[in-house]
N, CA and C atoms as a LAMMPS dump frame, in Angstrom:
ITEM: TIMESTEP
0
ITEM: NUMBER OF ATOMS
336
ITEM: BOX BOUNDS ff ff ff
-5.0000000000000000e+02 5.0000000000000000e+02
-5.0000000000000000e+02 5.0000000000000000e+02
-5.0000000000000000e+02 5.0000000000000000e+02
ITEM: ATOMS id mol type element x y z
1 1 1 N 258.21 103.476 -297.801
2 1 2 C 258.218 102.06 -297.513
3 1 3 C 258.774 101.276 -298.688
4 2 1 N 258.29 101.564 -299.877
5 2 2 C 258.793 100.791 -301.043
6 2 3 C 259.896 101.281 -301.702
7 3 1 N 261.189 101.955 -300.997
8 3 2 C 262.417 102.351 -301.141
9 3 3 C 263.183 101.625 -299.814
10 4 1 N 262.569 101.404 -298.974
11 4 2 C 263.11 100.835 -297.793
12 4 3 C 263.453 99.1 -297.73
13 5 1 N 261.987 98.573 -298.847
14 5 2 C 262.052 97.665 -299.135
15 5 3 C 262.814 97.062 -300.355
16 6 1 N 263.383 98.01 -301.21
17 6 2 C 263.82 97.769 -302.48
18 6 3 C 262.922 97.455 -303.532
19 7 1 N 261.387 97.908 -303.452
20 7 2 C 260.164 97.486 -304.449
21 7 3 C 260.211 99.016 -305.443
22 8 1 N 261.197 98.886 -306.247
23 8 2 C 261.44 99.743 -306.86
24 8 3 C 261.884 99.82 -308.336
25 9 1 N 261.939 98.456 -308.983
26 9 2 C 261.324 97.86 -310.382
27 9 3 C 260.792 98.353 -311.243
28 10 1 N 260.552 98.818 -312.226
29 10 2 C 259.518 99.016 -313.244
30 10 3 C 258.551 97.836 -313.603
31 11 1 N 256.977 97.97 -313.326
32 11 2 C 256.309 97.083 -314.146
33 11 3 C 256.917 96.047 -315.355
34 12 1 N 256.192 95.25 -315.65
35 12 2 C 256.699 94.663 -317.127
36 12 3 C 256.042 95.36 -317.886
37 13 1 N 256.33 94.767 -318.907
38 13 2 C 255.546 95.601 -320.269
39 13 3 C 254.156 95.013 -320.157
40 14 1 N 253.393 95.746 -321.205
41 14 2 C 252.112 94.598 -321.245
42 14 3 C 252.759 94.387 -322.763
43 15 1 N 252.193 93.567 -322.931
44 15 2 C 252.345 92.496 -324.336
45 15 3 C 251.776 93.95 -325.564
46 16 1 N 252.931 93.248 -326.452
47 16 2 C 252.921 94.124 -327.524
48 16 3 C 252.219 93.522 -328.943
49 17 1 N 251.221 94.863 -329.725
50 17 2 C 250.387 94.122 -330.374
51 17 3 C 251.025 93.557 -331.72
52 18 1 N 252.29 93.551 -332.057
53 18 2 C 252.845 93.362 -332.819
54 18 3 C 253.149 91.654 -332.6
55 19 1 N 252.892 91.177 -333.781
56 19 2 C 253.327 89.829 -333.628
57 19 3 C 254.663 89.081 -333.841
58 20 1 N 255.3 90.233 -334.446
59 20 2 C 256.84 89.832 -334.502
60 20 3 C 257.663 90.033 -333.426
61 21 1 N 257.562 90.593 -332.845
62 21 2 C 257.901 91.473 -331.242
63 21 3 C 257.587 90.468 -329.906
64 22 1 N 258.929 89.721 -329.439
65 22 2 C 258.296 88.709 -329.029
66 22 3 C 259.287 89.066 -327.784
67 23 1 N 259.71 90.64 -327.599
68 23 2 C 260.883 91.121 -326.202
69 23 3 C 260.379 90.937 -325.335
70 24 1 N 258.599 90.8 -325.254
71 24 2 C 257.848 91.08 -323.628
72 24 3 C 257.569 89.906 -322.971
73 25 1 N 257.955 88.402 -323.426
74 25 2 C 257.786 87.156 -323.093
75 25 3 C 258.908 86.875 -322.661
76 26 1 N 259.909 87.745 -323.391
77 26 2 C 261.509 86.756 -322.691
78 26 3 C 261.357 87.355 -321.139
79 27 1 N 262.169 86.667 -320.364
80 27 2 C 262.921 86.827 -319.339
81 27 3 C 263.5 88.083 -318.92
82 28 1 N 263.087 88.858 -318.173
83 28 2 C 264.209 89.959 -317.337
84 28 3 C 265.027 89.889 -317.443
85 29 1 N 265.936 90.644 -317.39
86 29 2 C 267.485 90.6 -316.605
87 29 3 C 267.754 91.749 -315.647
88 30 1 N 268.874 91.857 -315.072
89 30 2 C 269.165 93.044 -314.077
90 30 3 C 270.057 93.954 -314.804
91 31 1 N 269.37 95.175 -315.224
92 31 2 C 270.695 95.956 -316.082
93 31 3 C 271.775 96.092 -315.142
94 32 1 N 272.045 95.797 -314.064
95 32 2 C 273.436 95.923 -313.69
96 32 3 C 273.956 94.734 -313.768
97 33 1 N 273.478 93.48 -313.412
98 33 2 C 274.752 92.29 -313.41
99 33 3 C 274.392 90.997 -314.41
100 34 1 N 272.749 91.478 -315.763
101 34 2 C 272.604 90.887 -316.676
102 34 3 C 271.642 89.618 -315.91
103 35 1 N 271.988 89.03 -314.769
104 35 2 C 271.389 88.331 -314.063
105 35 3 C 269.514 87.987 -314.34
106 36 1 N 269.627 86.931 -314.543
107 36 2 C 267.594 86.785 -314.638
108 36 3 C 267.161 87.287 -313.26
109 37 1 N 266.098 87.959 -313.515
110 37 2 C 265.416 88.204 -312.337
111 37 3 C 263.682 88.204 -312.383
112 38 1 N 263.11 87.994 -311.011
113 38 2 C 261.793 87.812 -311.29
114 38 3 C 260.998 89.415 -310.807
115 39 1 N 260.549 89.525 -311.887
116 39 2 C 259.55 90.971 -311.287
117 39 3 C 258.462 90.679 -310.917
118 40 1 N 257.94 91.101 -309.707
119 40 2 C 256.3 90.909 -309.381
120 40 3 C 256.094 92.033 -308.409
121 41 1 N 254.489 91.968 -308.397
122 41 2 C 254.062 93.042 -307.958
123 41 3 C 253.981 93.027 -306.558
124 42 1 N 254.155 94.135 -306.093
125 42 2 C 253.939 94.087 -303.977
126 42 3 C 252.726 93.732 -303.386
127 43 1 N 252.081 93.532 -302.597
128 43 2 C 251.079 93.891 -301.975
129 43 3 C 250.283 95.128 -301.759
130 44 1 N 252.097 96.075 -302.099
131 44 2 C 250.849 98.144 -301.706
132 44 3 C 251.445 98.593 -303.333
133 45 1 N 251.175 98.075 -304.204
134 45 2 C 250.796 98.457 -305.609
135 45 3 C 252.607 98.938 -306.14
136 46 1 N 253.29 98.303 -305.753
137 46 2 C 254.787 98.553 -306.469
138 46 3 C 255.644 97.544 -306.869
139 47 1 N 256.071 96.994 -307.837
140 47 2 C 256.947 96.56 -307.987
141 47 3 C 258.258 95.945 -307.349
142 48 1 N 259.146 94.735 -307.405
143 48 2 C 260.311 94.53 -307.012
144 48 3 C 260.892 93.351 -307.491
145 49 1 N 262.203 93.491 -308.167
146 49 2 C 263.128 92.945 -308.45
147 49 3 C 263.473 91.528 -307.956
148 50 1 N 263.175 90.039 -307.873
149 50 2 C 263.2 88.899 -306.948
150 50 3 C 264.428 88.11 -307.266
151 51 1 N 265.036 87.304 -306.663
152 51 2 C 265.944 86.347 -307.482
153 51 3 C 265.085 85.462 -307.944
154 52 1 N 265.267 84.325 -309.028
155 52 2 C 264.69 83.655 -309.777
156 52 3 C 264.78 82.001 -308.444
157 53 1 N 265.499 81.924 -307.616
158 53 2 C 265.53 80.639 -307.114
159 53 3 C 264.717 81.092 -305.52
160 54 1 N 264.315 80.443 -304.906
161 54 2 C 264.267 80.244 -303.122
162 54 3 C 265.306 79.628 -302.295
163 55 1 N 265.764 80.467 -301.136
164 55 2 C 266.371 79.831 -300.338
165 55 3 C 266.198 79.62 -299.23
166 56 1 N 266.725 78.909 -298.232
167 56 2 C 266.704 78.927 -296.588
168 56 3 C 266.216 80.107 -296.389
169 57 1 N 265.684 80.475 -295.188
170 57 2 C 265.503 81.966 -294.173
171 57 3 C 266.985 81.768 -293.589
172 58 1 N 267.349 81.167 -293.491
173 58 2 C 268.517 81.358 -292.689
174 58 3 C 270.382 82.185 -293.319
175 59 1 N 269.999 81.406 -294.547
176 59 2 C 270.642 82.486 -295.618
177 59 3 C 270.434 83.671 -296.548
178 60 1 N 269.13 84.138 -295.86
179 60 2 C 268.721 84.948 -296.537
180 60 3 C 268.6 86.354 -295.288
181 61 1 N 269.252 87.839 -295.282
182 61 2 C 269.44 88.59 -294.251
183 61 3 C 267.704 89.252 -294.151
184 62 1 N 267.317 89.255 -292.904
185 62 2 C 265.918 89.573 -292.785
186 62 3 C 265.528 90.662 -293.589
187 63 1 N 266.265 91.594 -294.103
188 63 2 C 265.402 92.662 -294.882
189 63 3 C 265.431 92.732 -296.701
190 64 1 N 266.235 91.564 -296.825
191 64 2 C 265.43 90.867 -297.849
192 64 3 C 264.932 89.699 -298.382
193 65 1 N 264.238 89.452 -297.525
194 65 2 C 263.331 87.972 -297.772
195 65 3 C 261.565 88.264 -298.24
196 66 1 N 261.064 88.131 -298.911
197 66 2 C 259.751 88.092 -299.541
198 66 3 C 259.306 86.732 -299.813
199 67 1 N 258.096 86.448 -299.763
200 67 2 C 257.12 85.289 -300.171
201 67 3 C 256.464 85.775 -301.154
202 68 1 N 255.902 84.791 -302.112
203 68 2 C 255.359 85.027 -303.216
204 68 3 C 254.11 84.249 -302.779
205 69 1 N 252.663 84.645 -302.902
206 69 2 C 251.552 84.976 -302.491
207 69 3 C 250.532 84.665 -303.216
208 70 1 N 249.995 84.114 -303.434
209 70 2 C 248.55 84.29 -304.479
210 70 3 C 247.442 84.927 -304.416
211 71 1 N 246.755 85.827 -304.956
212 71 2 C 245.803 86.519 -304.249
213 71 3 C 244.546 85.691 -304.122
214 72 1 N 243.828 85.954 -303.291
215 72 2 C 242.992 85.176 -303.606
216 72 3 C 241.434 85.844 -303.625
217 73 1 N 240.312 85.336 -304.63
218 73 2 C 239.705 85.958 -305.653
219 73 3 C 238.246 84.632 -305.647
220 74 1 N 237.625 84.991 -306.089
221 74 2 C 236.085 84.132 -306.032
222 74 3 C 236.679 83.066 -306.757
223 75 1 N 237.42 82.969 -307.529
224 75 2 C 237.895 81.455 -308.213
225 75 3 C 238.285 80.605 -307.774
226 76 1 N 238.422 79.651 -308.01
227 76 2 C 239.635 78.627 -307.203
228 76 3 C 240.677 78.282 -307.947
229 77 1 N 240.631 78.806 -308.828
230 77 2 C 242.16 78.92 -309.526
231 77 3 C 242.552 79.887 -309.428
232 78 1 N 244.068 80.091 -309.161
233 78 2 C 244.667 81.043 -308.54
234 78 3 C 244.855 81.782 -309.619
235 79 1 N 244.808 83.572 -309.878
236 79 2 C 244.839 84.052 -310.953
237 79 3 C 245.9 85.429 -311.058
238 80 1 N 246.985 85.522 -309.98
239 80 2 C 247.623 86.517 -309.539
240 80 3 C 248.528 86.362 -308.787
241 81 1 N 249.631 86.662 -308.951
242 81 2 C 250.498 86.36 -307.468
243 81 3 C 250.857 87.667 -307.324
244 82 1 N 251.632 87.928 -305.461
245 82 2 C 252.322 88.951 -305.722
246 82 3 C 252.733 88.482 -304.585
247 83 1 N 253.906 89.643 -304.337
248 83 2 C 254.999 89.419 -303.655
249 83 3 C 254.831 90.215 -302.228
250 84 1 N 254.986 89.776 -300.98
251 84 2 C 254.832 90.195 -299.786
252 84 3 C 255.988 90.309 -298.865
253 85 1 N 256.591 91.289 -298.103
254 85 2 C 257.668 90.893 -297.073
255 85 3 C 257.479 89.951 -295.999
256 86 1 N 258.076 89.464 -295.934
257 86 2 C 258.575 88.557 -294.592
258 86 3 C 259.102 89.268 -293.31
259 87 1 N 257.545 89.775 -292.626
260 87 2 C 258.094 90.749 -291.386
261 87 3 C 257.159 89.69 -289.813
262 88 1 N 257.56 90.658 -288.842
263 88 2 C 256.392 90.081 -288.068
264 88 3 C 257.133 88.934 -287.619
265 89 1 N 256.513 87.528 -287.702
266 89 2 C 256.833 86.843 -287.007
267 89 3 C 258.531 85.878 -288.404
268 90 1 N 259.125 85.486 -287.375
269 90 2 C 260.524 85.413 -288.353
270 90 3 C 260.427 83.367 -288.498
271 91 1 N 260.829 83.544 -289.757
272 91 2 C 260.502 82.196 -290.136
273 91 3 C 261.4 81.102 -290.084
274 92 1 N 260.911 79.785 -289.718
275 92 2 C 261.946 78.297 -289.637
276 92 3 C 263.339 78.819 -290.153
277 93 1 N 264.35 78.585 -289.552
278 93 2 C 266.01 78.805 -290.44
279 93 3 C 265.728 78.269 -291.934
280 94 1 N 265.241 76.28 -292.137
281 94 2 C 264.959 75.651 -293.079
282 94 3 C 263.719 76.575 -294.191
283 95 1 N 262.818 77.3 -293.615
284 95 2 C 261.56 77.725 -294.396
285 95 3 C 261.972 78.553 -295.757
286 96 1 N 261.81 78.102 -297.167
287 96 2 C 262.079 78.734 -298.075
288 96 3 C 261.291 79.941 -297.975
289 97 1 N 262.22 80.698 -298.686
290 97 2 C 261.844 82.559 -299.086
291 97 3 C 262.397 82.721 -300.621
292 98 1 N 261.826 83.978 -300.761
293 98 2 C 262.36 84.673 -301.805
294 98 3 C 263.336 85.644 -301.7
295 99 1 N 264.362 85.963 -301.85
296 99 2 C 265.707 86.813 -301.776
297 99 3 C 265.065 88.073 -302.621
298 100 1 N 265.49 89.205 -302.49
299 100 2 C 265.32 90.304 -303.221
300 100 3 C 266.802 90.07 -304.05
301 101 1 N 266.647 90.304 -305.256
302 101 2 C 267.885 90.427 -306.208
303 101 3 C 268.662 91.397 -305.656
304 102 1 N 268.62 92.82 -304.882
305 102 2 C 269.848 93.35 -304.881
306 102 3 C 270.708 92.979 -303.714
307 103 1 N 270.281 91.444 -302.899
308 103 2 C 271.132 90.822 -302.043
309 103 3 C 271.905 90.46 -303.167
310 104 1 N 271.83 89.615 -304.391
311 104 2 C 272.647 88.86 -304.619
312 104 3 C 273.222 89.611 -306.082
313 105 1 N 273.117 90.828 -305.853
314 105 2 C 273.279 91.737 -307.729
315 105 3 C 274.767 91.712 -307.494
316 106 1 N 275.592 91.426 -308.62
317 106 2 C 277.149 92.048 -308.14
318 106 3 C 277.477 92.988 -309.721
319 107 1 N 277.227 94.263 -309.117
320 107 2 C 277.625 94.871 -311.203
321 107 3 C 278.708 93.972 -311.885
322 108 1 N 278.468 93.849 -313.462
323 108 2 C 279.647 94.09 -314.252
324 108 3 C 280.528 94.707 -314.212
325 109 1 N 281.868 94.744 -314.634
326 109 2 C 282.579 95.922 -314.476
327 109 3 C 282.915 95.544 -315.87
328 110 1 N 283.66 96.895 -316.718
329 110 2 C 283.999 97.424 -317.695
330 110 3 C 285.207 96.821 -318.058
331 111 1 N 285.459 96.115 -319.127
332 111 2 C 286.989 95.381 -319.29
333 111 3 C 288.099 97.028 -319.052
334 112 1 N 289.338 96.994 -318.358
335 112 2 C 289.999 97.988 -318.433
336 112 3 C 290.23 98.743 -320.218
Protein backbone atom coordinates (compact mmCIF):
# COMPACT_ATOMS: atom_id res chain seq x y z
CA UNK A 1 0.00 0.00 0.00
CA UNK A 2 2.69 2.52 0.92
CA UNK A 3 4.56 1.95 -2.51
CA UNK A 4 1.29 2.32 -4.30
CA UNK A 5 0.81 5.43 -2.55
CA UNK A 6 4.28 6.90 -2.92
CA UNK A 7 4.69 7.02 1.22
CA UNK A 8 8.08 6.10 0.78
CA UNK A 9 10.29 9.02 2.38
CA UNK A 10 12.64 8.56 5.04
CA UNK A 11 11.60 9.91 8.50
CA UNK A 12 13.29 13.24 9.47
CA UNK A 13 16.00 13.22 11.65
CA UNK A 14 15.34 13.70 15.27
CA UNK A 15 17.20 16.75 16.40
CA UNK A 16 20.78 16.51 16.95
CA UNK A 17 22.41 16.94 20.37
CA UNK A 18 24.98 19.04 19.10
CA UNK A 19 24.38 22.64 19.26
CA UNK A 20 26.24 23.74 16.35
CA UNK A 21 24.46 21.34 14.00
CA UNK A 22 21.56 23.17 13.02
CA UNK A 23 20.95 20.58 9.36
CA UNK A 24 17.76 19.03 11.18
CA UNK A 25 15.69 22.40 11.36
CA UNK A 26 16.36 23.46 7.81
CA UNK A 27 13.97 22.54 5.23
CA UNK A 28 13.94 19.28 3.02
CA UNK A 29 14.61 19.18 -0.33
CA UNK A 30 13.98 16.46 -3.04
CA UNK A 31 17.37 14.86 -3.92
CA UNK A 32 16.18 14.67 -7.36
CA UNK A 33 14.87 18.17 -8.38
CA UNK A 34 16.41 20.10 -5.04
CA UNK A 35 12.75 21.24 -4.70
CA UNK A 36 11.41 21.99 -0.86
CA UNK A 37 9.32 19.40 0.15
CA UNK A 38 7.12 18.58 3.12
CA UNK A 39 7.69 15.20 4.93
CA UNK A 40 5.00 13.86 7.20
CA UNK A 41 3.95 10.91 8.55
CA UNK A 42 0.93 8.54 7.06
CA UNK A 43 -1.78 7.38 8.95
CA UNK A 44 -0.34 3.36 8.71
CA UNK A 45 3.11 4.43 10.21
CA UNK A 46 5.15 5.54 6.86
CA UNK A 47 6.32 8.37 5.61
CA UNK A 48 5.73 10.64 2.31
CA UNK A 49 7.20 13.22 0.39
CA UNK A 50 4.29 16.39 0.09
CA UNK A 51 4.58 19.52 -2.03
CA UNK A 52 5.05 22.48 0.22
CA UNK A 53 1.80 24.48 -1.32
CA UNK A 54 -2.18 23.16 -1.64
CA UNK A 55 -4.06 23.04 -4.60
CA UNK A 56 -7.53 22.63 -6.26
CA UNK A 57 -8.74 18.75 -6.33
CA UNK A 58 -9.31 19.46 -9.62
CA UNK A 59 -5.66 19.94 -10.55
CA UNK A 60 -4.48 17.59 -8.64
CA UNK A 61 -4.73 13.64 -10.47
CA UNK A 62 -6.70 11.44 -7.86
CA UNK A 63 -3.81 9.25 -6.84
CA UNK A 64 -1.99 11.92 -5.59
CA UNK A 65 -3.90 14.06 -3.45
CA UNK A 66 -3.47 13.76 0.51
CA UNK A 67 -4.91 15.93 3.40
CA UNK A 68 -2.97 16.84 6.21
CA UNK A 69 -4.82 15.77 9.44
CA UNK A 70 -4.35 16.41 13.02
CA UNK A 71 -4.51 13.68 15.28
CA UNK A 72 -6.50 14.05 17.73
CA UNK A 73 -5.47 13.31 21.48
CA UNK A 74 -7.04 14.28 25.11
CA UNK A 75 -5.69 17.89 24.49
CA UNK A 76 -7.16 20.50 22.73
CA UNK A 77 -4.25 21.62 21.27
CA UNK A 78 -3.43 19.91 18.41
CA UNK A 79 -0.08 18.05 18.92
CA UNK A 80 0.60 15.95 15.62
CA UNK A 81 -0.33 16.01 12.19
CA UNK A 82 -0.19 13.46 9.63
CA UNK A 83 -0.92 12.92 6.34
CA UNK A 84 -3.97 10.82 4.96
CA UNK A 85 -5.11 9.88 1.26
CA UNK A 86 -7.89 11.34 -0.33
CA UNK A 87 -9.90 8.12 -1.29
CA UNK A 88 -13.55 7.18 -0.93
CA UNK A 89 -15.64 9.85 -1.47
CA UNK A 90 -13.90 12.46 -4.24
CA UNK A 91 -13.69 16.00 -3.28
CA UNK A 92 -15.25 19.70 -4.47
CA UNK A 93 -13.07 20.43 -7.95
CA UNK A 94 -12.43 23.99 -5.72
CA UNK A 95 -11.53 21.79 -2.26
CA UNK A 96 -7.81 22.28 -1.42
CA UNK A 97 -5.46 19.10 -1.14
CA UNK A 98 -2.10 18.25 -0.75
CA UNK A 99 -0.19 17.04 -4.02
CA UNK A 100 2.35 14.29 -3.40
CA UNK A 101 5.77 15.80 -4.64
CA UNK A 102 6.45 13.12 -7.19
CA UNK A 103 3.39 14.72 -9.25
CA UNK A 104 5.28 17.74 -9.50
CA UNK A 105 9.32 16.36 -9.13
CA UNK A 106 11.02 17.09 -12.57
CA UNK A 107 14.95 15.70 -12.07
CA UNK A 108 17.88 17.93 -12.71
CA UNK A 109 19.75 17.01 -15.48
CA UNK A 110 23.57 17.09 -15.68
CA UNK A 111 25.05 20.18 -17.66
CA UNK A 112 26.33 18.19 -20.98
Amino acid sequence: MAEADGATAAPRPDPDPDPDDVTWIEPPHCPECSALVRICPTNYDRWVSLAVVELPAKDVPEAFRWRLTRLPGRSPIPADIVAVRVRGIDPLPSEPVVPAHRMMCIPERGEP
